[in-house]
C-alpha positions in Angstrom: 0.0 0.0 0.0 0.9 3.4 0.1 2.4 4.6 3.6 0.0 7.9 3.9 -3.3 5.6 2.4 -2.8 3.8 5.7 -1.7 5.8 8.2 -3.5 9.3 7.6 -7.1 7.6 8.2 -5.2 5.7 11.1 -3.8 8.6 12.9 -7.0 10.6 12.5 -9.2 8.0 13.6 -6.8 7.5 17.1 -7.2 10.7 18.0 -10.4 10.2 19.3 -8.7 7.8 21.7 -6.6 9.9 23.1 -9.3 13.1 23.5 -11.9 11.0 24.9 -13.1 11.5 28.7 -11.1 9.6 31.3 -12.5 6.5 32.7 -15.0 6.2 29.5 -14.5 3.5 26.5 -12.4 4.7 23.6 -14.4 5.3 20.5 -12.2 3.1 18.7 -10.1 -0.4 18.7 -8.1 -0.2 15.8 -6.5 -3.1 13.5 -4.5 -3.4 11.2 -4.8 -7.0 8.9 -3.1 -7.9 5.5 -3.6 -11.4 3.5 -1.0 -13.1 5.6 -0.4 -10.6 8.4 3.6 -10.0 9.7 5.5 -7.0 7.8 4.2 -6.0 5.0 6.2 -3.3 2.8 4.9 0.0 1.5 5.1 2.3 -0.8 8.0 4.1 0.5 9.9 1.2 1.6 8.6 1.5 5.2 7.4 -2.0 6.8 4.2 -2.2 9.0 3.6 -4.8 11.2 0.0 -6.7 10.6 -2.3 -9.3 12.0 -3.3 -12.1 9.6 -7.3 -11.5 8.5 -7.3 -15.0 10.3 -7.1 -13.1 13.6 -10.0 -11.0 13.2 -13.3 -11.8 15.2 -16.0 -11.2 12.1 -18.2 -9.6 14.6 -16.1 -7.4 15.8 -15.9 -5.4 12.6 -17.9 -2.3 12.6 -15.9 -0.5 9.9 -13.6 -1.7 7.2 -11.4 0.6 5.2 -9.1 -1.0 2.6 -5.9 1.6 1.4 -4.8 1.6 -1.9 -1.3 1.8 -3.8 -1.0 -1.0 -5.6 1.2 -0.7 -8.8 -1.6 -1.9 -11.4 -4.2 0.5 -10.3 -1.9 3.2 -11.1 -2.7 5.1 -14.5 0.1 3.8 -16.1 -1.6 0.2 -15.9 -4.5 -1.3 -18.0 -7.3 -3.7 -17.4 -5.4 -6.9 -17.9 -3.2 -5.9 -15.3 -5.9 -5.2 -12.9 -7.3 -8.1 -13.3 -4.5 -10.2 -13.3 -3.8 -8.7 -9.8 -7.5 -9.2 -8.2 -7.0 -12.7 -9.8 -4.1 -13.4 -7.8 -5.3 -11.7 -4.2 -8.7 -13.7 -4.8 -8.8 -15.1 -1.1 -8.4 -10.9 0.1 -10.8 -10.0 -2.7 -13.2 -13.1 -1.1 -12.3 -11.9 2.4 -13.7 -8.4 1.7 -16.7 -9.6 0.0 -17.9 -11.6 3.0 -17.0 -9.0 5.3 -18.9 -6.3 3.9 -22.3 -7.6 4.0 -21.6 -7.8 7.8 -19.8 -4.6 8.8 -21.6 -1.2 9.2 -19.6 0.4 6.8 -17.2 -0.2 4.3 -14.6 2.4 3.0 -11.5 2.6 0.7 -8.9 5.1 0.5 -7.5 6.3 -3.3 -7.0 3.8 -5.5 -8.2 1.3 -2.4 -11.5 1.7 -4.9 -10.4 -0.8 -7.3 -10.5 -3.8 -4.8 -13.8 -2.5 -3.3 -15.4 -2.3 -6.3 -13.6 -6.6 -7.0 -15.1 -7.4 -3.8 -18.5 -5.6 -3.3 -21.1 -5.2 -5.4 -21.0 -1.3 -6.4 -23.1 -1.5 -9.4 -25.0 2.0 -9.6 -23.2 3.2 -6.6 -20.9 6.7 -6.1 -17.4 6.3 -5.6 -14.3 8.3 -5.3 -10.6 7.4 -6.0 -7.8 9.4 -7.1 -7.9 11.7 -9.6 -5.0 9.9 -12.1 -6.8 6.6 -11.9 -10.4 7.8 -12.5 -10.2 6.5 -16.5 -8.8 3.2 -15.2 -11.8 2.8 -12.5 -14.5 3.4 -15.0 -13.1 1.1 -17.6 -12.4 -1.8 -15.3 -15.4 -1.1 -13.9 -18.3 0.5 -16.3 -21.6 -0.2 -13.9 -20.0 1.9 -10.7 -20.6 6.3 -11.1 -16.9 7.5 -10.3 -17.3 11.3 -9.0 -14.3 12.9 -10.6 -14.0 16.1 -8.4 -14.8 14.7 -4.8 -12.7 13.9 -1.7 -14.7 11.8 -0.6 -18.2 10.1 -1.0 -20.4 8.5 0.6 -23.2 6.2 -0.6 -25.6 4.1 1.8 -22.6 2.0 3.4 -19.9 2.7 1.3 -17.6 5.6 2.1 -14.5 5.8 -0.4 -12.2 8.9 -1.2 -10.0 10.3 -3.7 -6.2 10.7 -3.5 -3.9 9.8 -0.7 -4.6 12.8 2.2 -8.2 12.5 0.8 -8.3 9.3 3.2 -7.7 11.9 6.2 -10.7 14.0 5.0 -12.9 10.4 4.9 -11.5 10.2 8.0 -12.7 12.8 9.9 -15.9 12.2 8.3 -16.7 8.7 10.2 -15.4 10.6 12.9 -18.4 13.7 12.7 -21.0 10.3 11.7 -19.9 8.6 14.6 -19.3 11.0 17.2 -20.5 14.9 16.4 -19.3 17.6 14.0 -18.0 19.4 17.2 -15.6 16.6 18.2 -14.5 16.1 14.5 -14.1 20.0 14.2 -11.4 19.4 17.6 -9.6 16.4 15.4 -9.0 18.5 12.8 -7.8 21.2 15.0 -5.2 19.1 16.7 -4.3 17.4 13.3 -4.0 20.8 11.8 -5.9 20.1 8.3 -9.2 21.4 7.1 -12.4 19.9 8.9 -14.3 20.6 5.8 -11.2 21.4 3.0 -12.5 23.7 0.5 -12.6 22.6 -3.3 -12.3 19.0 -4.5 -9.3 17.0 -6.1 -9.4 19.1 -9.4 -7.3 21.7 -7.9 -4.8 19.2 -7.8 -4.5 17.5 -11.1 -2.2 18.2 -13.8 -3.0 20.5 -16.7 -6.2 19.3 -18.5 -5.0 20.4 -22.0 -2.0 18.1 -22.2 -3.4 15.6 -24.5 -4.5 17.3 -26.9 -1.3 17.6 -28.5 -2.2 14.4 -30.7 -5.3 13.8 -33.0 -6.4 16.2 -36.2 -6.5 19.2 -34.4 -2.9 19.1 -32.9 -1.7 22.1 -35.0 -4.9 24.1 -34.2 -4.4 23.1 -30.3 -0.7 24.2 -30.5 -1.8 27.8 -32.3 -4.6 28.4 -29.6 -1.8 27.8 -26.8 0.0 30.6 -28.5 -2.8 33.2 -28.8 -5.0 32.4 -25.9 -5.5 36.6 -25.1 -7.1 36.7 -28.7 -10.9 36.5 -28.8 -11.3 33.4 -30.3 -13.9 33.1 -31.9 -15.9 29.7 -33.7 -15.9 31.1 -36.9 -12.5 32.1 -37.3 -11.0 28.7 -35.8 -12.6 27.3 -38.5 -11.3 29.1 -41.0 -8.0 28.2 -39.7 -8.6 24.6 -40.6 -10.6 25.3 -44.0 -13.7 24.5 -42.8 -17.5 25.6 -43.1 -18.4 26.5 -39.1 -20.8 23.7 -39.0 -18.2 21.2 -40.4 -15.5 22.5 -38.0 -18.4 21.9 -35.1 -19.4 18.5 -35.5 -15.5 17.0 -36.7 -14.1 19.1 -33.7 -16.9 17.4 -31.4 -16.3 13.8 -32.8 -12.4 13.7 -33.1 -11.8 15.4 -29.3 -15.4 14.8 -27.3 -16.2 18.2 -26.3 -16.8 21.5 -28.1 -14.0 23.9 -28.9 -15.3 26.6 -26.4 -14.7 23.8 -23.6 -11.2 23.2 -25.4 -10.6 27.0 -25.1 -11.7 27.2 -21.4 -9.9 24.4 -20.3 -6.3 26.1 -22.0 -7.1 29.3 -20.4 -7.6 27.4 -17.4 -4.2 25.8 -17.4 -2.7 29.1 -18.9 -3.6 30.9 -15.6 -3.4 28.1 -12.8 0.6 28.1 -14.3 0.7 31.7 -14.2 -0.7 32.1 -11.0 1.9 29.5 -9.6 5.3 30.6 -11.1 4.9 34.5 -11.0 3.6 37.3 -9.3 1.7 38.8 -12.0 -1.6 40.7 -10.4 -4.2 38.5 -10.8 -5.9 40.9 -13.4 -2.9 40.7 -15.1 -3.2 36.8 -15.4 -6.6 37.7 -16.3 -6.0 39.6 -18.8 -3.1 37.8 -20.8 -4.6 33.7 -20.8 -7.8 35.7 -22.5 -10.6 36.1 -19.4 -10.6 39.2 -20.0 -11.0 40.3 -16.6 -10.4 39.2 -13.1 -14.5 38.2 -12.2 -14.6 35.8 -15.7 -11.5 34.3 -14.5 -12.7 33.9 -10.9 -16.3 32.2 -11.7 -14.3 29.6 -14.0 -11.8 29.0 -11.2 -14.8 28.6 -8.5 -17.0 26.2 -11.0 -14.1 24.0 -12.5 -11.7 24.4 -9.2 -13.6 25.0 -6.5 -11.4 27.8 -5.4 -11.0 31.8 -6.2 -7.5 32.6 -8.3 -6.4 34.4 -5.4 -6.5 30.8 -2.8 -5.4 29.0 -5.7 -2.1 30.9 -5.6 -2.0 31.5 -2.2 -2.1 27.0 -2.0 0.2 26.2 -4.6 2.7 28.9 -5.4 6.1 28.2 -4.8 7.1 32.6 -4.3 3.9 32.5 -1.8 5.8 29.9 0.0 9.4 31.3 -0.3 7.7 34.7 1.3 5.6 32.8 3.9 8.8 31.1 5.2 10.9 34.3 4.9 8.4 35.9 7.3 8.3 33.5 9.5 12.2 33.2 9.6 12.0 37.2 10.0 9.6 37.1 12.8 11.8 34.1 14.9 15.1 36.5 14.8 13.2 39.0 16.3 11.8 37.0 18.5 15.1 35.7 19.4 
């Protein structure tokens, strides 16, 4: 598995234990099983000591989360792979199949999805995993709904989450189902994460317009990268390509699956998120030059596709507002000193 899959639901789920009133039961007995139990390696190298699923008492089980970070549910793998691997963990994929029609809940944690969905019957359900591996999910697994921007979801029983941290989010949500929003609100205080994090995992993900530098359109894609402050308009992108407007629409729809306005939006998008990270243009200015025009455009897009305003995008993932954050704080412990 991946260490943090593990180990960020873990540690936010012991807290409880240790906040909870002296002299009363802990709200949790945590366990951690594997196929075989003993040390079982992770992503990073790090061993972690298990119990065999042999050891567990079926009725104690209330929840059951599995963690993900297995090499063939990773985006660089295929079907054949992933099935392959369920194939040969069939007595875990059994385990987990019997399992959850017993337990109160069953969760998984990023790509901990793909063996939930082997094991339990998900058909129609809403599930999350992470973001890289969402393509991967929905082929392997065509009758399950993945939600592409969610941290977490939950649905009936089933709780599952996107990316790595995203387990610590699902987390502290059994923790508000089980024991109050006002004790969860004092986990994520002493954790020092967001009780409720603003946005989903689309913040995150790389830019959206990389693949489009293949297909019919490649040379059109790589001339609208170069003149994204231009208004661009239908008419004239289909003169470009010698093309009636109504051709240019329904070939441009076919060959990439969405219109070229969505196309357009979607460069702009990864024009400014790129801006907004590696300078410290004004945000108008960002605005302005990857063709929103102005700052408001820009900030609806960024709230409806992101989740976020420009101005907390930067402020989370740019490197200068880091470097300046950290010079403060260096600043403000000399003269403390």
């Amino acid at each position: 598995m991946r260490l943090l899959d593990l180990t960020g639901p873990l540690d936010a789920l012991s807290f409880p234990n240790e906040m909870h009133q002296t002299g009363g039961p802990a709200p949790y007995v945590l366990r951690v099983v594997s196929e075989r139990g003993g040390l079982v390696s992770s992503s990073c190298g790090l061993a972690v000591a298990t119990e065999p699923l042999s050891a567990v008492d079926d009725s104690t089980i209330d929840t059951l989360i599995v963690a993900g970070g297995a090499a063939a549910f990773r985006p660089t793998s295929n079907q054949a792979a992933v099935d392959a691997w369920i194939q040969s963990h069939a007595a875990l994929v059994g385990w987990i199949s019997r399992r959850a029609a017993q337990v109160r809940r069953i969760c998984s944690v990023c790509t901990g999805a793909f063996l939930l969905a082997a094991a339990v019957q998900l058909k129609g359900r809403s599930i999350a995993t992470h973001w890289s591996s969402i393509q991967l999910l929905s082929t392997c697994f065509p009758d399950v709904i993945v939600k592409p921007d969610r941290l977490f979801v939950n649905d009936g029983p089933i709780w599952t989450s996107g990316g790595v941290t995203a387990g610590i989010d699902l987390a502290l949500a059994l923790v508000e189902d089980d024991l109050g929003s006002e004790f969860a609100l004092q986990v994520a205080r002493v954790m020092v994460v967001f009780a409720n994090r603003p946005g989903g995992q689309s913040q995150f993900t790389v830019p959206l317009a990389a693949p489009l530098h293949r297909g019919h359109f490649a040379e059109l894609h790589a001339w609208l990268r170069k003149n994204l402050a231009k208004d661009l308009r239908v008419e004239d992108l289909a003169a470009r390509v010698s093309m009636s407007r109504r051709t240019f629409m329904r070939a441009y729809v076919a060959a990439t699956g969405r219109t070229p306005g969505k196309t357009i939006e979607a460069m702009r998008l990864d024009a400014a998120r790129m801006a907004l990270e590696a300078t410290n243009k004004p945000v108008k200015q960002v605005a302005r030059e990857t063709g929103f025009g102005d700052e408001e455009r820009m900030r609806r897009v960024f709230q409806r596709q992101l989740g976020v305003s420009p101005a907390d995008y930067r402020a989370r993932f740019s490197l200068r507002a880091r470097v300046r954050t950290s010079t403060r704080t260096k600043k403000f412990e000399a003269r403390v000193s």
